[in-house]
MIBATOR-614418 format. One record per residue: residue in three letters; x, y, z of N, C-alpha, C in turn. Coordinates in steps of 0.2 Angstrom, whole numbers, padded with zeros to 4 digits, always signed. Layout:
AlaXYZXYZXYZ;...
***
This chain:
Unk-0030-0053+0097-0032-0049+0092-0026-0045+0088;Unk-0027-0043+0081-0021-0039+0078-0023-0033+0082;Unk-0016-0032+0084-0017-0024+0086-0015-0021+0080;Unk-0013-0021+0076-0013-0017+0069-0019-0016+0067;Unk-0020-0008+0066-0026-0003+0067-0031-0005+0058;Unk-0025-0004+0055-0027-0003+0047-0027-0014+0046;Unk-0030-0017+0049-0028-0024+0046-0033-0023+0044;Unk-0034-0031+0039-0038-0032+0034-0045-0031+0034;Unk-0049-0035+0039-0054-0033+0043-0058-0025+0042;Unk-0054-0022+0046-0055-0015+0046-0056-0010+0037;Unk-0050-0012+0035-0050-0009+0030-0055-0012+0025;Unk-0060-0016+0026-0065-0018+0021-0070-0017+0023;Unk-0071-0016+0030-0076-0010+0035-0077-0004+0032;Unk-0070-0001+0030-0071+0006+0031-0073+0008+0024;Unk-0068+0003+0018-0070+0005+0012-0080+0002+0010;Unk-0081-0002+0014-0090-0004+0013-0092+0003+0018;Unk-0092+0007+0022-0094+0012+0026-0092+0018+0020;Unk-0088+0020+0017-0085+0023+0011-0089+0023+0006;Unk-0091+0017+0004-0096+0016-0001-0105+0018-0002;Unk-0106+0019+0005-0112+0016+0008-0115+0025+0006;Unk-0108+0027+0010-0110+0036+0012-0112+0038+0005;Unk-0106+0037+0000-0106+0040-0007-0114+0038-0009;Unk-0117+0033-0009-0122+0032-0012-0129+0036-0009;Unk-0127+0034-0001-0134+0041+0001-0132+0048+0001;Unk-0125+0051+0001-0124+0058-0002-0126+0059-0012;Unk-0127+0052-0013-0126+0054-0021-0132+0057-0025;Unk-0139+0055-0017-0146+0057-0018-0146+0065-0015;Unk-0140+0068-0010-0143+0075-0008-0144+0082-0010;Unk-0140+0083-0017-0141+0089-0021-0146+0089-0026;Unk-0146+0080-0030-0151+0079-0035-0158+0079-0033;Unk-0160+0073-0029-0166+0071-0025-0172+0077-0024;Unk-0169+0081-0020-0174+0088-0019-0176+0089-0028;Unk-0173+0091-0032-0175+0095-0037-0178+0089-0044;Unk-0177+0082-0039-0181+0077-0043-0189+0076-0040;Unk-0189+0078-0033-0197+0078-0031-0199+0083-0035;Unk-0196+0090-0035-0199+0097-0036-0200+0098-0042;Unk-0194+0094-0049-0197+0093-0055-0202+0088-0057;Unk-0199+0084-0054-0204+0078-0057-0210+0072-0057;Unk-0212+0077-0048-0218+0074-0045-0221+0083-0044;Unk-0219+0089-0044-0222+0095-0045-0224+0096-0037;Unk-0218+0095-0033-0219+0093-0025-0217+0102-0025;Unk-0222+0106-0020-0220+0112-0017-0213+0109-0014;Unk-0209+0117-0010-0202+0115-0005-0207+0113+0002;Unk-0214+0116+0004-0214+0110+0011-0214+0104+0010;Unk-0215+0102+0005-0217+0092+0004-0212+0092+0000;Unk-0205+0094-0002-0200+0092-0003-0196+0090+0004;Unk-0198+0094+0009-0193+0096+0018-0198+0089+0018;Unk-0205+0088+0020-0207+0082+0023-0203+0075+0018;Unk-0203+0076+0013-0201+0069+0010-0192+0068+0012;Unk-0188+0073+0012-0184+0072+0014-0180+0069+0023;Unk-0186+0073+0026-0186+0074+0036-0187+0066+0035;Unk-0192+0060+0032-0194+0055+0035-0189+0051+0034;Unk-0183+0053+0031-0176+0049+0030-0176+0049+0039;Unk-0174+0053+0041-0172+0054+0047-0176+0054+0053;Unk-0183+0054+0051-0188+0051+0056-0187+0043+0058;Unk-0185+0040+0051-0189+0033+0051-0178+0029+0054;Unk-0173+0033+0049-0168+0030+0055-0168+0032+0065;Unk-0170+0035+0067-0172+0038+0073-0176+0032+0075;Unk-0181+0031+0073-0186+0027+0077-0183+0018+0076;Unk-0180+0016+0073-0176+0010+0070-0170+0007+0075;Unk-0167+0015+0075-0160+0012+0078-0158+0007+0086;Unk-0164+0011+0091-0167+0007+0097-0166+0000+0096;Unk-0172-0001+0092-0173-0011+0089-0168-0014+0085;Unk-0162-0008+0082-0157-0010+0079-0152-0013+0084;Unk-0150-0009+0090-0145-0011+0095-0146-0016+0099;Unk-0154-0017+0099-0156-0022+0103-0155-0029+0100;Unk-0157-0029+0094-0154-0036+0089-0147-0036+0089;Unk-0144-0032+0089-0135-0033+0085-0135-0035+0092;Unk-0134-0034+0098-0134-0038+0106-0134-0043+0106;Unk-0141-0045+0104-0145-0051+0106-0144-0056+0101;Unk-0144-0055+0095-0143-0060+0087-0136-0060+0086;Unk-0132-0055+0087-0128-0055+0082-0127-0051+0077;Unk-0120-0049+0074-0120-0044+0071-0119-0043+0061;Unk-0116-0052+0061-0115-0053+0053-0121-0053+0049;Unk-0126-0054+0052-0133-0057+0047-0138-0050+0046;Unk-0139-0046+0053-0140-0040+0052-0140-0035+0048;Unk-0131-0034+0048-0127-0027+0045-0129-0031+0039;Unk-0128-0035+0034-0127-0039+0028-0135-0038+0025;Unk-0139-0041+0028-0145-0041+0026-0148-0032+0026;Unk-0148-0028+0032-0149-0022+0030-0144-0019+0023;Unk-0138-0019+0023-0134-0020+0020-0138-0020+0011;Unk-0142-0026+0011-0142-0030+0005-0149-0023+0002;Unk-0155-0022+0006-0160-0018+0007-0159-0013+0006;Unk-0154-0009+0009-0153-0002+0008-0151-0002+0000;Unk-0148-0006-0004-0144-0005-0010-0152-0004-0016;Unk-0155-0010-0013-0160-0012-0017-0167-0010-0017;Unk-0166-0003-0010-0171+0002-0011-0170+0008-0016;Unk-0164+0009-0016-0162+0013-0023-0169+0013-0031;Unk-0168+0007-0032-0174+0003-0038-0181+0007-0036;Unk-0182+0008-0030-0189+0010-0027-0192+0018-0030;Unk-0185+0021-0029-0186+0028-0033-0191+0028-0040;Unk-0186+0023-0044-0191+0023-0050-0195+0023-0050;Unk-0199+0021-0046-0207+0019-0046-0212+0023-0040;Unk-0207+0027-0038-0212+0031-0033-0214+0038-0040;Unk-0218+0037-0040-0224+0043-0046-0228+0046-0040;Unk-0227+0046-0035-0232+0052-0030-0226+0052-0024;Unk-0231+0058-0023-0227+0060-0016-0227+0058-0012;Unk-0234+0052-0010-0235+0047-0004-0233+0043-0005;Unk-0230+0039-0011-0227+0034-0014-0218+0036-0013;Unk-0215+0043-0012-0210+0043-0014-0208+0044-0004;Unk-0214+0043-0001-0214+0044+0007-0212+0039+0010;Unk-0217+0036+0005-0213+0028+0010-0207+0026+0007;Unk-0203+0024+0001-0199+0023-0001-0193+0026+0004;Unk-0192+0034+0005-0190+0037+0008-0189+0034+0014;Unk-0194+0034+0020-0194+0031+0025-0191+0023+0026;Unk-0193+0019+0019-0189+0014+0021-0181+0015+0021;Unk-0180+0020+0014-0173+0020+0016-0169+0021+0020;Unk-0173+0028+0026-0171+0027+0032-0171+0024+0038;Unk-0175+0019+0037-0173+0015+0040-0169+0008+0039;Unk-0169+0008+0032-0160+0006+0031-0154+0009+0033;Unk-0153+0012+0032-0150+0018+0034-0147+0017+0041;Unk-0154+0018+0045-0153+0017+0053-0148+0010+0055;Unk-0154+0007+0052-0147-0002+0053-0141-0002+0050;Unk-0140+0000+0047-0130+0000+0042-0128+0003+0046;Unk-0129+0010+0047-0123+0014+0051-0124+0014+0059;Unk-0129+0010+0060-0128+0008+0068-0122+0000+0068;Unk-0127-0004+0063-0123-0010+0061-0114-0010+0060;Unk-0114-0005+0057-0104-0005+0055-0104-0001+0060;Unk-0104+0004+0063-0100+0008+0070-0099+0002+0075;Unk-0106-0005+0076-0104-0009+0079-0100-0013+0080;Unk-0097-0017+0074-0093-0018+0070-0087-0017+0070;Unk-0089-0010+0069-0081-0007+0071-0079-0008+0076;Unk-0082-0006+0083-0079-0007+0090-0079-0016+0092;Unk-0081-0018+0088-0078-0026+0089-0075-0027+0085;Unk-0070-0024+0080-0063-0026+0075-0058-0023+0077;Unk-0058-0015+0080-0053-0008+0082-0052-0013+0089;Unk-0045-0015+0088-0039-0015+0094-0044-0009+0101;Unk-0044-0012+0106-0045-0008+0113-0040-0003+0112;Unk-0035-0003+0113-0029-0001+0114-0030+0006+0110;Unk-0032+0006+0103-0032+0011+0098-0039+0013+0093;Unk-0043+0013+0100-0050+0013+0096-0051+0022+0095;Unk-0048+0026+0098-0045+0033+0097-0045+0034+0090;Unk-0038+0029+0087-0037+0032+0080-0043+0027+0076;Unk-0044+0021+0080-0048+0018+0075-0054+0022+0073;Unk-0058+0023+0076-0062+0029+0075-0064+0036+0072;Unk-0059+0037+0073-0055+0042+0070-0055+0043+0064;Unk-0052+0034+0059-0051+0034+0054-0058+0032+0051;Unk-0058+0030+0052-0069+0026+0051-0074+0033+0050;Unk-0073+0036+0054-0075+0043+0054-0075+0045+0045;Unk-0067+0046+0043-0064+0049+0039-0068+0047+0034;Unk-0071+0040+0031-0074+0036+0025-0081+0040+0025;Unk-0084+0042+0032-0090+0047+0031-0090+0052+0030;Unk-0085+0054+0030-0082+0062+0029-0080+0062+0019;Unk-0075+0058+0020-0076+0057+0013-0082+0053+0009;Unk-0087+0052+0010-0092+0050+0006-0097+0056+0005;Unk-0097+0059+0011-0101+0066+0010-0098+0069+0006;Unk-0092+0070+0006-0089+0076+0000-0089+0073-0009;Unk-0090+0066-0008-0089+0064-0014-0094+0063-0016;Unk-0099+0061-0013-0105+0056-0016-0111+0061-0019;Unk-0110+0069-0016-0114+0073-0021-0109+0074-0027;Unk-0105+0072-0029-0101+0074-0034-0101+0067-0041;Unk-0101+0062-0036-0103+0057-0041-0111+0057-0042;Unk-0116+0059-0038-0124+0058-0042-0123+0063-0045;Unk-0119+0070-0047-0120+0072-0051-0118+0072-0057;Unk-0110+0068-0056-0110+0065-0063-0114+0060-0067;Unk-0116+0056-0062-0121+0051-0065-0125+0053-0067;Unk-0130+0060-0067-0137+0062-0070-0134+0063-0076;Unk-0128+0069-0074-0127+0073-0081-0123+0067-0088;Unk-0124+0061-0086-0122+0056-0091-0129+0053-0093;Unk-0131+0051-0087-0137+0046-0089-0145+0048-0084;Unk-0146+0052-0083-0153+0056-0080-0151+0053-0073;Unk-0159+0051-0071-0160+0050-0064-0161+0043-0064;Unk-0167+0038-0070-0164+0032-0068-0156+0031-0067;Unk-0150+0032-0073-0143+0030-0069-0143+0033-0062;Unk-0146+0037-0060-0140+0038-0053-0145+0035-0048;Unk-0152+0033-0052-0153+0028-0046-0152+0019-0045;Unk-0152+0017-0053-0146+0012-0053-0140+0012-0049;Unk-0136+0018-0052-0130+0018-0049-0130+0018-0041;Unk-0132+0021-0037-0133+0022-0031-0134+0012-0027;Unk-0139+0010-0030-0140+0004-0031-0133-0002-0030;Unk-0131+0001-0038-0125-0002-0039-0119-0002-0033;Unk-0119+0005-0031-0113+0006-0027-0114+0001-0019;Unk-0121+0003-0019-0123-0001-0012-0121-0005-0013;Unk-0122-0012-0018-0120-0018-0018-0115-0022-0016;Unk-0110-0016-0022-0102-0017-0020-0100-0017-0013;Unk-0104-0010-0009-0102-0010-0001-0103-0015+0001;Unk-0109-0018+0001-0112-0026+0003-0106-0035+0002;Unk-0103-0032-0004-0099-0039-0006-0094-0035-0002;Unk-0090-0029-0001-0084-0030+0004-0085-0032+0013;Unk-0093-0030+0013-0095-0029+0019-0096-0037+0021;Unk-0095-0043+0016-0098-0048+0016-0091-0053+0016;Unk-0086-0051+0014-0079-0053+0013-0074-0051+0022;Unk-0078-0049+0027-0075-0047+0034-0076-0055+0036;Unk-0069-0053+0040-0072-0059+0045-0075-0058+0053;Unk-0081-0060+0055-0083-0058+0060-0079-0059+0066;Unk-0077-0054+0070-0077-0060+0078-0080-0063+0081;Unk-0079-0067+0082-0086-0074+0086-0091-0068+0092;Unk-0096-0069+0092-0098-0065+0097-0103-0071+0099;Unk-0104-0071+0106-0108-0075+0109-0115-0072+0113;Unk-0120-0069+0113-0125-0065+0116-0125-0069+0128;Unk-0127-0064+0127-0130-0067+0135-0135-0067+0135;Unk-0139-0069+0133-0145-0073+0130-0150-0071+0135;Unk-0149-0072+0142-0153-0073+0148-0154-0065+0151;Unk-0148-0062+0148-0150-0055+0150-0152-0051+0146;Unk-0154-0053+0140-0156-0048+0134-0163-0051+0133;Unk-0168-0049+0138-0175-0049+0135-0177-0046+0132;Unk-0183-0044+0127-0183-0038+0124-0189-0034+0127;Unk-0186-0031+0132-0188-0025+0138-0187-0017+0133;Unk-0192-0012+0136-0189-0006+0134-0183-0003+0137;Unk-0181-0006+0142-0176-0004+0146-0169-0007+0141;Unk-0169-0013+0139-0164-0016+0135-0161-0012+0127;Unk-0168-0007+0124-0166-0002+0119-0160+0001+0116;Unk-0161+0004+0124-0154+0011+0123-0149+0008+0130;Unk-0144+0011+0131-0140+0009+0133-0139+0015+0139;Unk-0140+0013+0146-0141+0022+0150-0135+0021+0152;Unk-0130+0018+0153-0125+0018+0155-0121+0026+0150;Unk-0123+0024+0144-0119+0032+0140-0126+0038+0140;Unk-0131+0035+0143-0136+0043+0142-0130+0051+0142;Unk-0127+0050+0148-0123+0057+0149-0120+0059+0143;Unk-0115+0054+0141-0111+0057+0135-0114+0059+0127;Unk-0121+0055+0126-0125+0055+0124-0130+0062+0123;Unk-0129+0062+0129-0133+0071+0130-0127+0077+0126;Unk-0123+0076+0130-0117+0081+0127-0113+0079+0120;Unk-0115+0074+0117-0115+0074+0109-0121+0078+0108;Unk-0127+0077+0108-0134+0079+0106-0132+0087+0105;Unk-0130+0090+0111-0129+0096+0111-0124+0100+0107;Unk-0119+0095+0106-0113+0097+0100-0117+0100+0094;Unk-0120+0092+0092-0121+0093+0086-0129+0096+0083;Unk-0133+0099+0089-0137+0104+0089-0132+0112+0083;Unk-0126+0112+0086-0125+0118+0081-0121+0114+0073;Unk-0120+0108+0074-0118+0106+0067-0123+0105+0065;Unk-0131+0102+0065-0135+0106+0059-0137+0111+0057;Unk-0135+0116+0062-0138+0122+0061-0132+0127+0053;Unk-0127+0121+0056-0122+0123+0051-0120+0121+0045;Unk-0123+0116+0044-0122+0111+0038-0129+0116+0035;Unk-0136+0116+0037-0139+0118+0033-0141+0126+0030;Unk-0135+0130+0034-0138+0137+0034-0130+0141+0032;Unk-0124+0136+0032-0122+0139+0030-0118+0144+0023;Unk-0120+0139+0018-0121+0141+0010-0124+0147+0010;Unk-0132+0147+0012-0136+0154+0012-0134+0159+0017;Unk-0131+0158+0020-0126+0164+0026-0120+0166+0021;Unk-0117+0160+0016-0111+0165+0015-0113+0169+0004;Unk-0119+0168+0004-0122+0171-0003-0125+0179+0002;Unk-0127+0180+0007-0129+0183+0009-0124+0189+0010;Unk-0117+0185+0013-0111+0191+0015-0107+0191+0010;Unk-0111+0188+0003-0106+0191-0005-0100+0187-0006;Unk-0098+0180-0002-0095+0175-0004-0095+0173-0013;Unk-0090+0172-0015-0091+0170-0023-0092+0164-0023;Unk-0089+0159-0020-0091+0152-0019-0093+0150-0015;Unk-0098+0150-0009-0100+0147-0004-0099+0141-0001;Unk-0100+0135-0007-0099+0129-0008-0092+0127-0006;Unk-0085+0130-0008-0079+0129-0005-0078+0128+0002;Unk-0086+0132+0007-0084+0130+0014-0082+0122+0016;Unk-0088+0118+0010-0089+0110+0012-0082+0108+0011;Unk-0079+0111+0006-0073+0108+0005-0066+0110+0011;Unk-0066+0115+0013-0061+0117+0017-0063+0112+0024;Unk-0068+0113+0024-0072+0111+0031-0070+0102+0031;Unk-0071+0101+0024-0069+0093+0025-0062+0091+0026;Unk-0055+0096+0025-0049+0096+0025-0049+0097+0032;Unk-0052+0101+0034-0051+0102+0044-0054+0095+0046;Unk-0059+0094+0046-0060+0086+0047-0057+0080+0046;Unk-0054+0079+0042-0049+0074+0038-0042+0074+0043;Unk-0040+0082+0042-0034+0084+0046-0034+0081+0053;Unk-0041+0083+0055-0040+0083+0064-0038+0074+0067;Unk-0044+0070+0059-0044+0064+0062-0038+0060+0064;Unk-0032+0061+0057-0027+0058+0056-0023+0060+0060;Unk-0024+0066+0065-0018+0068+0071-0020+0068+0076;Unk-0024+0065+0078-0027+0067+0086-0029+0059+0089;Unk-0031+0054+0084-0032+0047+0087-0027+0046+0091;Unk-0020+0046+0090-0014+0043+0095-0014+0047+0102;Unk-0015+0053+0101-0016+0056+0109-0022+0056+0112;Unk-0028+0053+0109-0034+0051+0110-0033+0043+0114;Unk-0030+0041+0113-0028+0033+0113-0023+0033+0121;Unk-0018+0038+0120-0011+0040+0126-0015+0042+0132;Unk-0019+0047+0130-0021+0054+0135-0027+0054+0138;Unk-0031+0050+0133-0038+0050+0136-0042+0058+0131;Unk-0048+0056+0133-0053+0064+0132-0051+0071+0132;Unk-0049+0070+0140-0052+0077+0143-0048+0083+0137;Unk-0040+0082+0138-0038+0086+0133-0040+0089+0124;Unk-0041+0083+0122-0043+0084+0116-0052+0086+0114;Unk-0057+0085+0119-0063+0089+0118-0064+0096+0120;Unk-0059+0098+0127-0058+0104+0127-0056+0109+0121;Unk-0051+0106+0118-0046+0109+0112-0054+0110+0106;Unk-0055+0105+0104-0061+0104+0099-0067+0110+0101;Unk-0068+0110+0105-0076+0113+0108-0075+0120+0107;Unk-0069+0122+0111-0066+0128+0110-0063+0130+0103;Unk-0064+0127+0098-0064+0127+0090-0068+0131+0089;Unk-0074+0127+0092-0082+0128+0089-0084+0135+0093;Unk-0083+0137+0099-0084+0142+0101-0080+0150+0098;Unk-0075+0147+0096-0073+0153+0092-0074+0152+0085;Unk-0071+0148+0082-0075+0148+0074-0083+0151+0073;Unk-0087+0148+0078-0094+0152+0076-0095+0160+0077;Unk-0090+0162+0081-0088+0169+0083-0087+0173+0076;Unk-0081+0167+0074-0078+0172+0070-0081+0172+0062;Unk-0087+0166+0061-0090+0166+0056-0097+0170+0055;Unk-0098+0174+0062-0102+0179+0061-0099+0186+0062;Unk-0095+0186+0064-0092+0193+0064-0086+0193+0058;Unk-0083+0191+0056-0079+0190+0049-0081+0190+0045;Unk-0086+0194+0041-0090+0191+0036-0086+0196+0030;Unk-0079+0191+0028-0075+0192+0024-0075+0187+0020;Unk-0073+0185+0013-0071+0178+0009-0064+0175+0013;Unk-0059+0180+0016-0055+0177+0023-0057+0173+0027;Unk-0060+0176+0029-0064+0173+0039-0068+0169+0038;Unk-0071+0167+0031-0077+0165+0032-0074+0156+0030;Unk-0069+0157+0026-0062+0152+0025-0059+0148+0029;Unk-0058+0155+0034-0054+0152+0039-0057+0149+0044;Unk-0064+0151+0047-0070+0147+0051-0071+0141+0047;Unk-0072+0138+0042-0071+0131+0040-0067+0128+0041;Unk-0061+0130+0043-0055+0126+0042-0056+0123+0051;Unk-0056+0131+0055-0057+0130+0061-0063+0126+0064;Unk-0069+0126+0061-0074+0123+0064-0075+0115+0061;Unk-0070+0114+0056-0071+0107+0053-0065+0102+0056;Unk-0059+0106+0059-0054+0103+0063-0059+0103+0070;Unk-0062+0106+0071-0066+0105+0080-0070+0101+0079;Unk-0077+0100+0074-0080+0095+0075-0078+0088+0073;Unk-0072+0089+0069-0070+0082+0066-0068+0077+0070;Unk-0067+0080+0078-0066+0074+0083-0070+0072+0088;Unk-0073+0076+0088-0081+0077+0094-0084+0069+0093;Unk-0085+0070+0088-0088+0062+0087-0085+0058+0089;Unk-0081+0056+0084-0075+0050+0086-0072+0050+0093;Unk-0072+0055+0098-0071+0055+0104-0074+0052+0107;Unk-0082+0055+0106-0087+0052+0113-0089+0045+0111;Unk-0088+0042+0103-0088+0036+0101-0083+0030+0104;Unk-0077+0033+0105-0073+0029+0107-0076+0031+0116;Unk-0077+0035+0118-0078+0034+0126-0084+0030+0128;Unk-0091+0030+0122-0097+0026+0123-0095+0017+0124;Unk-0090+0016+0121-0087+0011+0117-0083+0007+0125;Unk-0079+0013+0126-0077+0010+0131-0079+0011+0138;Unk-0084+0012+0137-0091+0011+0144-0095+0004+0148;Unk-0096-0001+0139-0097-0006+0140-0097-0013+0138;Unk-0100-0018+0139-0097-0022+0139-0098-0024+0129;Unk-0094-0031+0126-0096-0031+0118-0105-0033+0120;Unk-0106-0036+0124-0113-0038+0124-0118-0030+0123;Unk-0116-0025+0124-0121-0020+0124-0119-0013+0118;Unk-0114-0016+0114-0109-0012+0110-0117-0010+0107;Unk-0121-0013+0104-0125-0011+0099-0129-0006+0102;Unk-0133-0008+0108-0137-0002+0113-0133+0002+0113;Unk-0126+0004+0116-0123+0010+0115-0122+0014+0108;Unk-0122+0011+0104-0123+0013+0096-0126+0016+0094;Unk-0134+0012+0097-0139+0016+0093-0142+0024+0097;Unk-0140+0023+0104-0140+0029+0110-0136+0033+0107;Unk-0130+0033+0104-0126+0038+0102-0129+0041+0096;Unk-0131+0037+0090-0134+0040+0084-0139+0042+0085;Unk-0144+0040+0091-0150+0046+0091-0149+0051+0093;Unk-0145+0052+0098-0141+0059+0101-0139+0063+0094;Unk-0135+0060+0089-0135+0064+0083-0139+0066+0077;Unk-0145+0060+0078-0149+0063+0071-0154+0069+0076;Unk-0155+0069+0085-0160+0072+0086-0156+0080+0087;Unk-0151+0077+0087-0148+0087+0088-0145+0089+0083;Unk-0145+0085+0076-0143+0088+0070-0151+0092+0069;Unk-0156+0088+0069-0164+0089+0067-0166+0095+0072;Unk-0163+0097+0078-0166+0103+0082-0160+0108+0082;Unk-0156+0107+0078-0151+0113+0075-0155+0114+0070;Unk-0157+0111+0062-0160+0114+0058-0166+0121+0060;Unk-0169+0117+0065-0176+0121+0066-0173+0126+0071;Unk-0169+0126+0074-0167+0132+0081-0164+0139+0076;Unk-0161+0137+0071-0154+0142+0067-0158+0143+0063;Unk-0165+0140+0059-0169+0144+0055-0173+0149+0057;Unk-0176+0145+0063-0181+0152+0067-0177+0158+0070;Unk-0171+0157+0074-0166+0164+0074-0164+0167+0069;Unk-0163+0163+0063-0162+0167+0055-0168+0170+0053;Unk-0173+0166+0054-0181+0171+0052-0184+0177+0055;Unk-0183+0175+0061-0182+0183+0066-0179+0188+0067;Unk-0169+0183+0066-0166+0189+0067-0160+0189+0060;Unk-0153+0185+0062-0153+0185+0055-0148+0178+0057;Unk-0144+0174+0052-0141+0169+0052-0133+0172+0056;Unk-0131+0177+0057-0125+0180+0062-0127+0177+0069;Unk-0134+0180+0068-0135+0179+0076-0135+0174+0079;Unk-0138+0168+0075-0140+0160+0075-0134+0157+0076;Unk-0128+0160+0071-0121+0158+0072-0119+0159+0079;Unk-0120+0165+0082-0118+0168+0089-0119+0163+0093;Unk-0127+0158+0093-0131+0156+0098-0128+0150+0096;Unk-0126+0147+0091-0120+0141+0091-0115+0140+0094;Unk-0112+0147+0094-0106+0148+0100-0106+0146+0107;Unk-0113+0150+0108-0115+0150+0114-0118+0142+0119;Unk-0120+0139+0112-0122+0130+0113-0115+0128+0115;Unk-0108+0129+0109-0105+0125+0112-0101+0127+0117;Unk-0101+0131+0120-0097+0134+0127-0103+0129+0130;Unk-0110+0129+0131-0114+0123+0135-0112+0118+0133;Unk-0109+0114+0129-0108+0109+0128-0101+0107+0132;Unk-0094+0113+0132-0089+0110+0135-0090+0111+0144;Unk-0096+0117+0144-0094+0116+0153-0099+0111+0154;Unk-0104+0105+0151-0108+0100+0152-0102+0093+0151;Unk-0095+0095+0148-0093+0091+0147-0087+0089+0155;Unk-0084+0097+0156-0080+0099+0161-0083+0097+0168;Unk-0089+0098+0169-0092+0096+0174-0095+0089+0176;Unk-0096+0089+0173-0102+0081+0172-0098+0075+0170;Unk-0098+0076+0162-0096+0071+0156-0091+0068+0157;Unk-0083+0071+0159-0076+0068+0160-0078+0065+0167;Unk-0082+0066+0173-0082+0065+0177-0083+0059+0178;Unk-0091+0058+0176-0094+0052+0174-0090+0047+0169;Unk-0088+0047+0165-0084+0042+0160-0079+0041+0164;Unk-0076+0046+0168-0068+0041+0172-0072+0035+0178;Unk-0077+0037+0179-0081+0032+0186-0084+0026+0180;Unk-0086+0026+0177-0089+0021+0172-0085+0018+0166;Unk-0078+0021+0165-0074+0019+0160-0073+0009+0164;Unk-0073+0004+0157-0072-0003+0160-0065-0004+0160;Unk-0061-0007+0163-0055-0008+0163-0054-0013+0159;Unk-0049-0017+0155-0048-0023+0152-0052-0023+0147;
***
């Protein structure tokens, strides 16, 4: 195999993974205020219409790991691929909010298939040797497509309404689809004899542990991603908005410098350093409630999450065999849609009660449980189950 991290392959992965995100970020700022103006949906059945994105990847991605194992992985990711782009079109025509339920739902479970599909992908293209930085880098194309793809739907409203950005969103899918369709696969051959489709074949238990301790991570990244804006209008921020962008620079930062001693040193180093990111940034995003502090916590807490994932990705990765890469996949992305979705609801109800400081606090507090789950348990387990060769 090229050991060269950036070969051809990859970089047609990452740019179709690039693509994909811009296109489902392109619907996040506009889409709420298209149910609320143009179907007259209250904010609860805007939150429902929204949630079954994330209900419907959740319940999908199990049967998703279990085919990319079992079938293969070119025909899957291509064909989800093809359906996510061309669910876009579906918007048009959703005129009710039951109508616009299921389209939704179907998206997500497009959704669920592509970003289980290319993560798979990825760990069957990423050199062994530097799946740290591969990762890493892969990561980056999510990270950039979150920061950009609400900024491209809304230039496509403000040129051409909602049908352009739901064409466009369409359009962009496609293109991701013809790079994603220009890779060349590695032969992958199934073990046929050991892949019945059992419930036990779904998920992957071999990573359940590391899988717990993502879950838990990213329990305080929802709580962050969606309370943050209204936490810093609260403490008189003038732009609140710029946390996503400092936050996407500490992310970005962390990935393009941490892969190689990821790769050299192993884990244990680099999750400590991150975790305790996160333990203090949240500290200091509730008690700094300056236009400084509140700055500097995003730079801080966007450098510490920006490797959490790509870590435990690369340590799931290297748990098991390619035959069970997809089981591992889809185990690992339930662990982050269900602890983004129980961060939402934890960090609202302690903002409802008390206030979003304190909610901050009690993220602190998750990720201090997060690194002595990792200290104790997590390195311990991955050095006994890490496969050699």
């Amino acid at each position: 195999m090229n050991q060269n991290v950036w070969n051809r392959d990859f970089t047609l992965l990452t740019l179709s993974n690039f693509l994909m995100c811009c296109a489902y970020y392109s619907l996040i700022s506009t889409l709420p205020v298209y149910i609320s103006r143009q179907l007259q949906a209250p904010e609860s059945l805007v939150g429902i219409v929204m949630a079954s994105y994330v209900v419907a990847a959740i319940l999908i991605r199990p049967f998703c790991g279990f085919s990319l194992d079992r079938y293969g992985r070119k025909g899957i990711f291509l064909a989800s691929l093809l359906v996510y782009a061309l669910i876009f079109n579906g918007y048009l025509v959703a005129n009710t909010i039951f109508v616009m339920i299921l389209v939704r739902f179907g998206h997500g479970l497009t959704w669920g298939l592509t970003t289980t599909s290319n993560s798979t992908v990825a760990g069957d293209i990423i050199p062994e040797s530097k799946r740290g930085q591969g990762f890493g880098y892969f990561g980056v194309s999510t990270t950039a497509g979150m920061a950009l793809g609400p900024l491209i739907g809304t230039v496509i409203f403000e040129h051409g309404g909602y049908t352009a950005m739901f064409l466009g969103g369409c359009l962009i899918g496609l293109v991701s689809m013809g790079l994603a369709s220009s890779i060349h696969y590695p032969a992958y051959y199934s073990p046929k004899t050991n892949l019945e489709f059992k419930w036990k074949n779904l998920l992957e238990t071999k990573t359940i542990i590391p899988s717990i301790n993502v879950l838990i991570t990213m329990v305080t990244y929802g709580g962050l991603l969606s309370f943050v804006a209204l936490y810093g209008n609260e403490i008189g921020i003038r732009n609140p908005a710029g946390f996503f962008l400092i936050y996407a620079v500490g992310i970005i930062s962390s990935r393009f410098t941490t892969g190689k001693a990821l790769d050299r040193n192993g884990p244990r180093r680099i999750i400590i350093i991150c975790l305790s990111l996160l333990i203090v940034g949240f500290q200091l995003l509730a008690f700094w409630q300056t236009q400084t502090g509140f700055f500097i916590a995003a730079l801080i807490l966007g450098f510490g999450n920006g490797v959490v994932f790509p870590t435990f990705q690369t340590m799931t990765n290297n748990m098991v065999a390619a035959s069970r890469r997809g089981a591992a996949s889809s185990t690992l992305f339930i662990a982050v849609d269900v602890g983004m979705g129980l961060g939402m609801v934890l960090v609202g109800v302690i903002a409802q009660y008390f206030s979003i400081a304190i909610a901050f606090m009690v993220c602190s507090a998750i990720a201090l449980a997060g690194l002595t789950m990792f200290m104790l348990t997590t390195l311990r387990y991955y050095q006994a189950h890490k496969m050699n060769g």
